[in-house]
mmCIF file of the C-alpha atoms, coordinates in Angstrom:
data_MODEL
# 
_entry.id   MODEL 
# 
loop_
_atom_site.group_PDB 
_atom_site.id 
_atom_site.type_symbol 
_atom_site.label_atom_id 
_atom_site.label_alt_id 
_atom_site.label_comp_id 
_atom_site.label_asym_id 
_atom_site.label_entity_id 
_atom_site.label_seq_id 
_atom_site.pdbx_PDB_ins_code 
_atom_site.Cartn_x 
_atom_site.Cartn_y 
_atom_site.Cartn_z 
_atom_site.occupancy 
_atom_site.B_iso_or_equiv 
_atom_site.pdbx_formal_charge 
_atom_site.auth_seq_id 
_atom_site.auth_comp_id 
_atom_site.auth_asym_id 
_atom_site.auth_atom_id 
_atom_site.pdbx_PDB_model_num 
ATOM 1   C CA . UNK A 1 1   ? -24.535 -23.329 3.338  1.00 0.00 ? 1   UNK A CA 1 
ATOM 2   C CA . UNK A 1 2   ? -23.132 -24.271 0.105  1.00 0.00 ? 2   UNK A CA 1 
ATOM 3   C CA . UNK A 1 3   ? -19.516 -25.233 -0.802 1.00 0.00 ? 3   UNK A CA 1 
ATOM 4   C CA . UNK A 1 4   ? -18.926 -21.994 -2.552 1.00 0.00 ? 4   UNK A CA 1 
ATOM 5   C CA . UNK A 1 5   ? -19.939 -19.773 1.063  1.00 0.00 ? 5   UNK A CA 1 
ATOM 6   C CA . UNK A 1 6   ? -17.220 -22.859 2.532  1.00 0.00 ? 6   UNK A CA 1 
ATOM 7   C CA . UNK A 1 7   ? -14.728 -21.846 -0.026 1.00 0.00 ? 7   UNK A CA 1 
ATOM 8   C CA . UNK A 1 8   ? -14.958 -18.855 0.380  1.00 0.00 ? 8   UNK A CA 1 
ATOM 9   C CA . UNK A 1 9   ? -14.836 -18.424 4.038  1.00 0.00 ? 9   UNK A CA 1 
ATOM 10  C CA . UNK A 1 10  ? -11.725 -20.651 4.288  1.00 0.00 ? 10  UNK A CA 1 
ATOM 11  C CA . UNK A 1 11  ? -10.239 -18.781 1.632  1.00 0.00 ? 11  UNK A CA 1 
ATOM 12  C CA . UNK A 1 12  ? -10.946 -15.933 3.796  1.00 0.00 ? 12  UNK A CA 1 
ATOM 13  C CA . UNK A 1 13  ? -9.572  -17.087 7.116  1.00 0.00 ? 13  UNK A CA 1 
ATOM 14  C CA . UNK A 1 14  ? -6.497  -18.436 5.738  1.00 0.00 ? 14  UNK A CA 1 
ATOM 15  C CA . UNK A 1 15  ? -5.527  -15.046 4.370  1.00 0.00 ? 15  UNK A CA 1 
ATOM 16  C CA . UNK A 1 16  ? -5.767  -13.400 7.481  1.00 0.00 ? 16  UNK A CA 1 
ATOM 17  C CA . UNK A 1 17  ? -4.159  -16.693 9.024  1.00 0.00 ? 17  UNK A CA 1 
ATOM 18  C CA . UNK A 1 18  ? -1.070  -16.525 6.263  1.00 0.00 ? 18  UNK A CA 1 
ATOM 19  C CA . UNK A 1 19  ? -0.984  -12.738 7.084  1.00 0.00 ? 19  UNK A CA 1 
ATOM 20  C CA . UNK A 1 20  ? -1.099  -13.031 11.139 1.00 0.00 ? 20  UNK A CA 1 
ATOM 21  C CA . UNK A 1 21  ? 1.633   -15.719 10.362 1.00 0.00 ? 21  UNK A CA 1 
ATOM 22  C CA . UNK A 1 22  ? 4.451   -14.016 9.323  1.00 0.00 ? 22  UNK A CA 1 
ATOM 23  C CA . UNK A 1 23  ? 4.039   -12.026 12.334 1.00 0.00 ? 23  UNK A CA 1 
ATOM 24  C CA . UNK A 1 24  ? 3.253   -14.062 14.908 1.00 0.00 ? 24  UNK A CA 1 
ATOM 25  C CA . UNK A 1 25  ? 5.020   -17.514 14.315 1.00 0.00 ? 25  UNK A CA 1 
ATOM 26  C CA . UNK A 1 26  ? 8.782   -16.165 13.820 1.00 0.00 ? 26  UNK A CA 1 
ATOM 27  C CA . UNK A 1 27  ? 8.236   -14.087 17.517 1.00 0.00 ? 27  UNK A CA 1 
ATOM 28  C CA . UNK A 1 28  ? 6.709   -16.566 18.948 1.00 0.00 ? 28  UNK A CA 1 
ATOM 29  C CA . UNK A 1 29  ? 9.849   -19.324 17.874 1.00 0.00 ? 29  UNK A CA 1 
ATOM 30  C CA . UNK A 1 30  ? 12.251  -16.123 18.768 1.00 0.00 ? 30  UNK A CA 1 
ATOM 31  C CA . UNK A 1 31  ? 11.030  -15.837 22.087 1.00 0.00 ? 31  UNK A CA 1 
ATOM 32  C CA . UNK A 1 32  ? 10.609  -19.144 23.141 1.00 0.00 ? 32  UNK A CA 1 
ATOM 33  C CA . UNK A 1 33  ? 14.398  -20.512 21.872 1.00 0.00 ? 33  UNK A CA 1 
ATOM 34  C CA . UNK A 1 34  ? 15.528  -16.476 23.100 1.00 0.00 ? 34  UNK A CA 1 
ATOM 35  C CA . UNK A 1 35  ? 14.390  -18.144 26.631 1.00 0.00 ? 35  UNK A CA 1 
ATOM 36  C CA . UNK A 1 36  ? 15.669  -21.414 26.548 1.00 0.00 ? 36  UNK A CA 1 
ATOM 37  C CA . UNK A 1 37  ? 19.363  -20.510 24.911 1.00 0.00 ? 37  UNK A CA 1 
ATOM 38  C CA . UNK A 1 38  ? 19.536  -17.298 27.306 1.00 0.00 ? 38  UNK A CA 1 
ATOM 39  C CA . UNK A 1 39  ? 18.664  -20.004 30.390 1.00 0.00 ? 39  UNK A CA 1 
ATOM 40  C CA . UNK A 1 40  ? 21.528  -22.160 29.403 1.00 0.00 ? 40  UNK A CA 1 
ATOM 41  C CA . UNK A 1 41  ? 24.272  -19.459 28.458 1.00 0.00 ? 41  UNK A CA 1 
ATOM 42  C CA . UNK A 1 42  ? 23.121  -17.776 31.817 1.00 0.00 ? 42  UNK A CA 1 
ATOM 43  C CA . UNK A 1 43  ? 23.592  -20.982 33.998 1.00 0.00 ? 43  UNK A CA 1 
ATOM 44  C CA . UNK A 1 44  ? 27.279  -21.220 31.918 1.00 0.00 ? 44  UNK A CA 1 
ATOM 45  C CA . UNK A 1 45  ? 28.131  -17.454 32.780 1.00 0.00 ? 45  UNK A CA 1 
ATOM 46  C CA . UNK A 1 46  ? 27.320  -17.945 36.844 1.00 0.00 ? 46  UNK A CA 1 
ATOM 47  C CA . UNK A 1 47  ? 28.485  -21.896 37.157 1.00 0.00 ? 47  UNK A CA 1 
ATOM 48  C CA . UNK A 1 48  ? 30.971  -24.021 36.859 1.00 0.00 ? 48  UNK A CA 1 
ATOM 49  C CA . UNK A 1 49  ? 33.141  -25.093 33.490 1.00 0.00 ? 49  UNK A CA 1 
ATOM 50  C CA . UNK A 1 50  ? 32.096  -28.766 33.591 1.00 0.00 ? 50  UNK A CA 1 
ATOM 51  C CA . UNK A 1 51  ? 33.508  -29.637 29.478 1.00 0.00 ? 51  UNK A CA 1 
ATOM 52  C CA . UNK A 1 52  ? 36.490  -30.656 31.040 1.00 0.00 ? 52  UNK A CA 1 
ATOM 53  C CA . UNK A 1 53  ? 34.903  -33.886 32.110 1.00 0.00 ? 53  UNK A CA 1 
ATOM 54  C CA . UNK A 1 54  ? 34.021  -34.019 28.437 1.00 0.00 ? 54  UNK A CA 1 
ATOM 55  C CA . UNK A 1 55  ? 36.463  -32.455 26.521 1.00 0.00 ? 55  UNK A CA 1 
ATOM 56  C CA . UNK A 1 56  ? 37.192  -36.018 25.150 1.00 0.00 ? 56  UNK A CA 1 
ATOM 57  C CA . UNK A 1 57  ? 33.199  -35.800 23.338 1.00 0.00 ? 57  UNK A CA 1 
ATOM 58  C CA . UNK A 1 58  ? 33.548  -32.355 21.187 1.00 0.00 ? 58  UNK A CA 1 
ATOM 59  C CA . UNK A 1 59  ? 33.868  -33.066 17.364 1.00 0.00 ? 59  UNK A CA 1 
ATOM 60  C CA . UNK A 1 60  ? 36.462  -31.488 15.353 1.00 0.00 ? 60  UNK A CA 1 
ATOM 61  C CA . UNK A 1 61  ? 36.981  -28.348 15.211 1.00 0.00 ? 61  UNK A CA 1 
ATOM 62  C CA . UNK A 1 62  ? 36.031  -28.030 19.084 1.00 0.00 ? 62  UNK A CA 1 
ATOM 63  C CA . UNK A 1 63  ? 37.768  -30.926 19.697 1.00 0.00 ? 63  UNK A CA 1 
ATOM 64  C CA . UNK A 1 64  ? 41.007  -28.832 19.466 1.00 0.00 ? 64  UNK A CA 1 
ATOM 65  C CA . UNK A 1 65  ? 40.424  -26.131 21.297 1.00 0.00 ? 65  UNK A CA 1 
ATOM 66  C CA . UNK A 1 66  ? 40.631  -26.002 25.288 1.00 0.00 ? 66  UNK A CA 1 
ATOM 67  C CA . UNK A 1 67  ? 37.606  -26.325 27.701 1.00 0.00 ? 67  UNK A CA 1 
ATOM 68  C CA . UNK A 1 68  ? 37.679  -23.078 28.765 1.00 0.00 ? 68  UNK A CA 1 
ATOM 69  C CA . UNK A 1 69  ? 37.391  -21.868 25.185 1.00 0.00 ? 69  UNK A CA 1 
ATOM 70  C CA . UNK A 1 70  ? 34.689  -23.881 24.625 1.00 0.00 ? 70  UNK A CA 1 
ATOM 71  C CA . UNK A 1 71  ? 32.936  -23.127 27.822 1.00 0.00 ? 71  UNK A CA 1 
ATOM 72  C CA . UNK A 1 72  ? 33.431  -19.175 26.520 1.00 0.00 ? 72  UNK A CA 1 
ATOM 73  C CA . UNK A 1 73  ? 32.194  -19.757 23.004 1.00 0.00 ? 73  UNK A CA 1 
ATOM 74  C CA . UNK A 1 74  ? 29.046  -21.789 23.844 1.00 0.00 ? 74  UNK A CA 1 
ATOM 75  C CA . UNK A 1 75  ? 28.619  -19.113 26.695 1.00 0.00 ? 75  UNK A CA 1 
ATOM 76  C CA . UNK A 1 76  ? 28.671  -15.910 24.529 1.00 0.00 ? 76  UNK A CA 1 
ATOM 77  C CA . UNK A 1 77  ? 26.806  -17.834 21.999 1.00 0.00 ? 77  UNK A CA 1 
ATOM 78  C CA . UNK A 1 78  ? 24.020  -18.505 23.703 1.00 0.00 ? 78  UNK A CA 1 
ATOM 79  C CA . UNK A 1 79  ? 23.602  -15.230 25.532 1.00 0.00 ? 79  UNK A CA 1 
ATOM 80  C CA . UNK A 1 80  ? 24.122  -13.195 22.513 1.00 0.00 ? 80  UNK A CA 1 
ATOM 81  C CA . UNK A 1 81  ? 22.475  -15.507 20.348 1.00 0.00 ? 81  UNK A CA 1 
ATOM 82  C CA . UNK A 1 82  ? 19.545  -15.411 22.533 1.00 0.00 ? 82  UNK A CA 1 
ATOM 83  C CA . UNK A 1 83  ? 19.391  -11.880 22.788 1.00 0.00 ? 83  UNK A CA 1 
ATOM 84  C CA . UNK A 1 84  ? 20.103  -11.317 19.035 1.00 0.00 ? 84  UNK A CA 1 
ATOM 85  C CA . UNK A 1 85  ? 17.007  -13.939 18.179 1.00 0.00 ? 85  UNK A CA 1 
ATOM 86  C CA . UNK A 1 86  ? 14.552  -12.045 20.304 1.00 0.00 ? 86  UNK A CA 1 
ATOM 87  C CA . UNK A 1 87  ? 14.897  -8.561  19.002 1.00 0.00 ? 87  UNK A CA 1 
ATOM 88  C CA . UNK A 1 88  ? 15.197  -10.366 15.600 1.00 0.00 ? 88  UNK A CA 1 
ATOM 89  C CA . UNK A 1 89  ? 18.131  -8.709  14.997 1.00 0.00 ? 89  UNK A CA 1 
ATOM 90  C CA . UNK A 1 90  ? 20.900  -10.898 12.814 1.00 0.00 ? 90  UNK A CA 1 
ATOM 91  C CA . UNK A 1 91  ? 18.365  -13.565 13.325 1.00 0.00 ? 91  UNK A CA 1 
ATOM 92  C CA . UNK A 1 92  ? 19.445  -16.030 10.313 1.00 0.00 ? 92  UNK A CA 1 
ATOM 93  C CA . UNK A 1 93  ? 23.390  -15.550 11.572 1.00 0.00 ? 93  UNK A CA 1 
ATOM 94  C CA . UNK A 1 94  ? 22.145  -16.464 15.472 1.00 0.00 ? 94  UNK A CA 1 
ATOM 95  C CA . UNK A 1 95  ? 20.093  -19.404 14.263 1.00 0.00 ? 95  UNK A CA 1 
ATOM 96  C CA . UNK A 1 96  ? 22.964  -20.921 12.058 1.00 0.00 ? 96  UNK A CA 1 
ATOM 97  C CA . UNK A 1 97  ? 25.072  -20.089 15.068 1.00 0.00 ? 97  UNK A CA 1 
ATOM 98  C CA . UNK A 1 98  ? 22.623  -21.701 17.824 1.00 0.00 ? 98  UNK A CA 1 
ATOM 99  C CA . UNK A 1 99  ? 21.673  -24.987 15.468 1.00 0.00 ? 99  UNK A CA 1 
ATOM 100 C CA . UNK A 1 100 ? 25.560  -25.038 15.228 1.00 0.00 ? 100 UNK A CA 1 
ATOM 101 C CA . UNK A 1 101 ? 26.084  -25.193 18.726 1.00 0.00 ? 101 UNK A CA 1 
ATOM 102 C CA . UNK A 1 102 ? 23.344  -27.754 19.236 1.00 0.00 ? 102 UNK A CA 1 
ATOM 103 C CA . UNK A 1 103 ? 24.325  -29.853 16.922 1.00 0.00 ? 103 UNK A CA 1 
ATOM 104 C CA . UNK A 1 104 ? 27.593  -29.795 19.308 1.00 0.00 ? 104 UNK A CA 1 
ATOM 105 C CA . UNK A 1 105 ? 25.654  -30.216 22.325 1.00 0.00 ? 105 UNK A CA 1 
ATOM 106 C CA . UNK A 1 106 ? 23.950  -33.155 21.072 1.00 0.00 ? 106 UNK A CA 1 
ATOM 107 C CA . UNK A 1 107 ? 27.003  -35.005 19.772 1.00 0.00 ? 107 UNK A CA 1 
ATOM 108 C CA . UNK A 1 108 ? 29.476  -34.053 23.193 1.00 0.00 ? 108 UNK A CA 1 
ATOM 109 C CA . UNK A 1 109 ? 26.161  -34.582 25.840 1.00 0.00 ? 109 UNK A CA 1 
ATOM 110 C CA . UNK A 1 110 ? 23.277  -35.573 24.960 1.00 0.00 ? 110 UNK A CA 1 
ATOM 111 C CA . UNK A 1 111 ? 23.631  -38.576 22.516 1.00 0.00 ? 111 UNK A CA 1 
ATOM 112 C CA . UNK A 1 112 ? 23.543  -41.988 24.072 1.00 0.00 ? 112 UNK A CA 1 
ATOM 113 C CA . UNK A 1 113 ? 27.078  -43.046 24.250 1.00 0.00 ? 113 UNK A CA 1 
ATOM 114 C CA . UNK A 1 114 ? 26.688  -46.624 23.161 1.00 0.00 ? 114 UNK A CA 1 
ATOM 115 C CA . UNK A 1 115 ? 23.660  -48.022 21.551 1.00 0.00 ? 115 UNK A CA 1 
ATOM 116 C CA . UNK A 1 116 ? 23.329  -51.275 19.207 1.00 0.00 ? 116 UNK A CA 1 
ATOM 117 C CA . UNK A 1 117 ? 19.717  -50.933 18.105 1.00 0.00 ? 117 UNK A CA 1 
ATOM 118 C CA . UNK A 1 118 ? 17.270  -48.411 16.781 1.00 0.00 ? 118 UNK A CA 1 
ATOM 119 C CA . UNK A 1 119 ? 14.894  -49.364 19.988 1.00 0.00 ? 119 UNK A CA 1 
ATOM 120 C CA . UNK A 1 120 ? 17.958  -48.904 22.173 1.00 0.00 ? 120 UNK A CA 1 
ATOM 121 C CA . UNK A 1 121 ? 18.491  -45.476 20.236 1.00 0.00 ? 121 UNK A CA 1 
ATOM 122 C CA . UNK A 1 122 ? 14.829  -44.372 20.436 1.00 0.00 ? 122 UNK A CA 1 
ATOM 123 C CA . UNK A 1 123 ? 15.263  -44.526 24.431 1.00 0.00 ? 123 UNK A CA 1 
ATOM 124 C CA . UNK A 1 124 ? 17.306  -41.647 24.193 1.00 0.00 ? 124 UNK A CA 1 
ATOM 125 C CA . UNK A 1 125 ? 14.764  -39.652 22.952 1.00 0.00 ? 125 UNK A CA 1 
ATOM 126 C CA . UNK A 1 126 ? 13.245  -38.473 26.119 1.00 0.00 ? 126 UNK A CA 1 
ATOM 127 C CA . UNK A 1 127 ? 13.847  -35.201 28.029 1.00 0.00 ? 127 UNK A CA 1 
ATOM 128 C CA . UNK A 1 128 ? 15.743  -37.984 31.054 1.00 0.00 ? 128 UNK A CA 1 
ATOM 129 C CA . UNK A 1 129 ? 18.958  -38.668 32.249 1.00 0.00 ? 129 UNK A CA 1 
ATOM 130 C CA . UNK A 1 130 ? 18.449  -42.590 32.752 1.00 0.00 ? 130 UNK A CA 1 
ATOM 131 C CA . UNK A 1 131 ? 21.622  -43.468 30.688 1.00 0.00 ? 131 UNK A CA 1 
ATOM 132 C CA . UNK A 1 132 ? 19.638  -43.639 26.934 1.00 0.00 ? 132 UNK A CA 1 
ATOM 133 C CA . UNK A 1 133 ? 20.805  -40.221 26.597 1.00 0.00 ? 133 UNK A CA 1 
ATOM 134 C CA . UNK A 1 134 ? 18.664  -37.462 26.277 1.00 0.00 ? 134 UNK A CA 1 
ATOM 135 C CA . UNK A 1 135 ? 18.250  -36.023 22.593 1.00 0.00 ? 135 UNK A CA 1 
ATOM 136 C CA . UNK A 1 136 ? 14.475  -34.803 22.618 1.00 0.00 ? 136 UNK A CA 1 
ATOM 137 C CA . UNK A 1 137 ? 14.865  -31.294 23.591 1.00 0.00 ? 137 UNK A CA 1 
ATOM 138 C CA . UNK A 1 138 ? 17.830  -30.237 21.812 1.00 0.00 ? 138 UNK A CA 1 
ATOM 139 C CA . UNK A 1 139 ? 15.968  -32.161 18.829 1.00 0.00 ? 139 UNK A CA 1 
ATOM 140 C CA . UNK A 1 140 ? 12.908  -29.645 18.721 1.00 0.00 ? 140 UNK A CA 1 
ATOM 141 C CA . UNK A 1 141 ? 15.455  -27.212 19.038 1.00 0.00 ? 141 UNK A CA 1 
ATOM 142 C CA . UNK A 1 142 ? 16.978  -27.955 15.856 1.00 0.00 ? 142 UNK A CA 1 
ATOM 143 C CA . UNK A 1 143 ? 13.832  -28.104 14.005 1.00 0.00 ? 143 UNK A CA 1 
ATOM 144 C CA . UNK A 1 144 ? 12.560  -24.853 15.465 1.00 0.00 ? 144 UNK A CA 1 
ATOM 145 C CA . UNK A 1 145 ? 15.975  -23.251 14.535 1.00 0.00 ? 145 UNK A CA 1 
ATOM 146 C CA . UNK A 1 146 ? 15.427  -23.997 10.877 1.00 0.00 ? 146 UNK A CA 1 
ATOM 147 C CA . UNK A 1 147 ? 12.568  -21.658 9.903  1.00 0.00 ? 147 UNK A CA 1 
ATOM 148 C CA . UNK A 1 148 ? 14.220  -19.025 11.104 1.00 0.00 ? 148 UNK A CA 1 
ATOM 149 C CA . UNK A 1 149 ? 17.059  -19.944 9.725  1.00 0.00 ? 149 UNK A CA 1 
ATOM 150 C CA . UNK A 1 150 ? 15.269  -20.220 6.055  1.00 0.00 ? 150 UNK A CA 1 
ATOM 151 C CA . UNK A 1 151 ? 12.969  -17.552 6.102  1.00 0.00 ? 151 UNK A CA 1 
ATOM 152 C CA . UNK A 1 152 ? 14.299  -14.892 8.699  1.00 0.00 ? 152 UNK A CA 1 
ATOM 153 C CA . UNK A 1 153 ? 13.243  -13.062 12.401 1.00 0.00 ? 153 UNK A CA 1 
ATOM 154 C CA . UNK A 1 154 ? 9.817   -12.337 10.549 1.00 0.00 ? 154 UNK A CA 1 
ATOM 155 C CA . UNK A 1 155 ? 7.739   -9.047  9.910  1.00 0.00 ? 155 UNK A CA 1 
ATOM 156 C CA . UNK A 1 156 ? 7.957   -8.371  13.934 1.00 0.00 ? 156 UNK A CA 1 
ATOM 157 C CA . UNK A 1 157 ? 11.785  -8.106  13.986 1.00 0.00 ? 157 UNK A CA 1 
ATOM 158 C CA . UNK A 1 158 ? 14.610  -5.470  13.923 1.00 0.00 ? 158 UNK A CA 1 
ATOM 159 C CA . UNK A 1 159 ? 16.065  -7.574  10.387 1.00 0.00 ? 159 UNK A CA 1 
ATOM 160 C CA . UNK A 1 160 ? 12.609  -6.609  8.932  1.00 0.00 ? 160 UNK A CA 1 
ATOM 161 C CA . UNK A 1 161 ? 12.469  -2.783  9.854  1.00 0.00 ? 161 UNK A CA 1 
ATOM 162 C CA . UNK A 1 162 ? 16.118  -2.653  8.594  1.00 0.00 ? 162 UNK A CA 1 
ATOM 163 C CA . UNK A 1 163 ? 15.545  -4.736  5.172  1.00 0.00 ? 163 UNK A CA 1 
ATOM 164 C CA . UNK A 1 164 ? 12.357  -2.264  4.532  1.00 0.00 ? 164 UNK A CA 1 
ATOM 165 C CA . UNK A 1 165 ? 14.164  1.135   5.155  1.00 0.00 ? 165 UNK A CA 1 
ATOM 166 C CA . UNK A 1 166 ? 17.123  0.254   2.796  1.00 0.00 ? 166 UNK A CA 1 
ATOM 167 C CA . UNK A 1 167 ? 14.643  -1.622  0.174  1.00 0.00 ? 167 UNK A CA 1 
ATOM 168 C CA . UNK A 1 168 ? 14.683  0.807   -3.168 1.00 0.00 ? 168 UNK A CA 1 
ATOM 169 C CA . UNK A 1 169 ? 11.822  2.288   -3.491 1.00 0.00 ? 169 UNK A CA 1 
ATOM 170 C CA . UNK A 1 170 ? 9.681   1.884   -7.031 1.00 0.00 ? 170 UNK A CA 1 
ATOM 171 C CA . UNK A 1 171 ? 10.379  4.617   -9.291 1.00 0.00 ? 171 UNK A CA 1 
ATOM 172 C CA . UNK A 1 172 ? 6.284   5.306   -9.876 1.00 0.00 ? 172 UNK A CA 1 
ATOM 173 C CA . UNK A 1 173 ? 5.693   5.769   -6.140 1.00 0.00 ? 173 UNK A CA 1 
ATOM 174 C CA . UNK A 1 174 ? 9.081   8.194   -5.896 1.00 0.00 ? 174 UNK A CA 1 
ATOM 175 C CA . UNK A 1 175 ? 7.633   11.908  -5.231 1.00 0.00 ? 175 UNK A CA 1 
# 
C-alpha cells in the first residue's frame, strides 16, 4: 500500500469522522451532563435544604443571599439547565449557567478546606469524601461544559434547527 492510498484513506475517514462529529459529540456531552445536573437538581427538589450548614462557604454574590434562595436557584438551575442542554435548546446560556453554578459548587463543597501543599491539594482530586475534598467530578464537568459553551448544542439540537430556519437564504438559490 503506498503512502498516497494511506493519505488518502485517512483523509477519507477523518471527513466522515469531522462530519459524524458535529453530530454526535455535542449530544453525546448534552446527554451525559443533561443526566448528571438533572440527578442533582432532582435530589435538591425532593430533599432536604442542607446550604444552611454552609451558607458561611458561598462566594459573593451568593454569599448574600439566603439558603433557601440558593437552594431554589441551584435547584431550578439544574433541572432546567439539564433539560434545556438535552434538547439543545438555549444550550450556550445553560452551559454558562451550569459551569457557573459549578464553579459555586466547587468553591462552597467540594474544595478541600485547608491545604498547605500542591500534594496535599492533589488529594482532593478524587471522586471521595476522606477530608481532601472532592474536586474530580465537578472538574470534568467544567471542562465538558466548555465546548458547548464555545461552539453550541451541535447539528443534533433544537438551537441548530432554529439558527437554520431563520438563516437568510442566498439570493442565487431564492426561487
Amino acid at each position: 500500500m503506498s503512502l498516497s492510498t494511506l493519505h488518502k484513506a485517512h483523509a477519507s475517514i477523518t471527513r466522515r469522522l469531522d462530519g459524524a462529529g458535529h453530530w454526535v459529540a455535542p449530544l453525546g456531552l448534552r446527554a451525559i451532563l443533561a443526566w448528571e445536573f438533572f440527578e442533582a437538581g432532582r435530589e435538591k427538589l425532593y430533599g432536604d435544604n442542607w446550604f444552611a450548614d454552609i451558607a458561611d462557604k458561598f462566594p459573593l454574590p451568593f454569599s448574600l443571599l439566603s439558603a433557601n434562595l440558593n437552594w431554589t436557584l441551584a435547584t431550578w438551575v439544574e433541572l432546567i439547565g439539564a433539560a434545556a442542554l438535552l434538547l439543545g435548546v438555549g444550550t450556550r446560556f445553560a452551559a454558562i449557567s451550569l459551569f457557573v453554578l459549578t464553579i459555586v459548587a466547587i468553591d462552597a463543597v467540594h474544595w478541600p478546606a485547608q491545604w498547605s501543599s500542591f500534594a496535599e491539594l492533589w488529594q482532593g482530586y478524587a471522586i471521595t469524601d476522606d477530608g481532601f475534598g472532592n474536586y474530580k467530578l465537578p472538574l470534568l464537568f467544567l471542562l465538558m461544559l466548555v465546548p458547548l459553551m464555545f461552539n453550541g448544542g451541535g447539528r443534533f439540537s433544537v438551537d441548530h434547527l432554529v439558527s437554520n430556519l431563520y438563516r437568510p437564504r442566498d439570493a442565487t438559490h431564492a426561487a
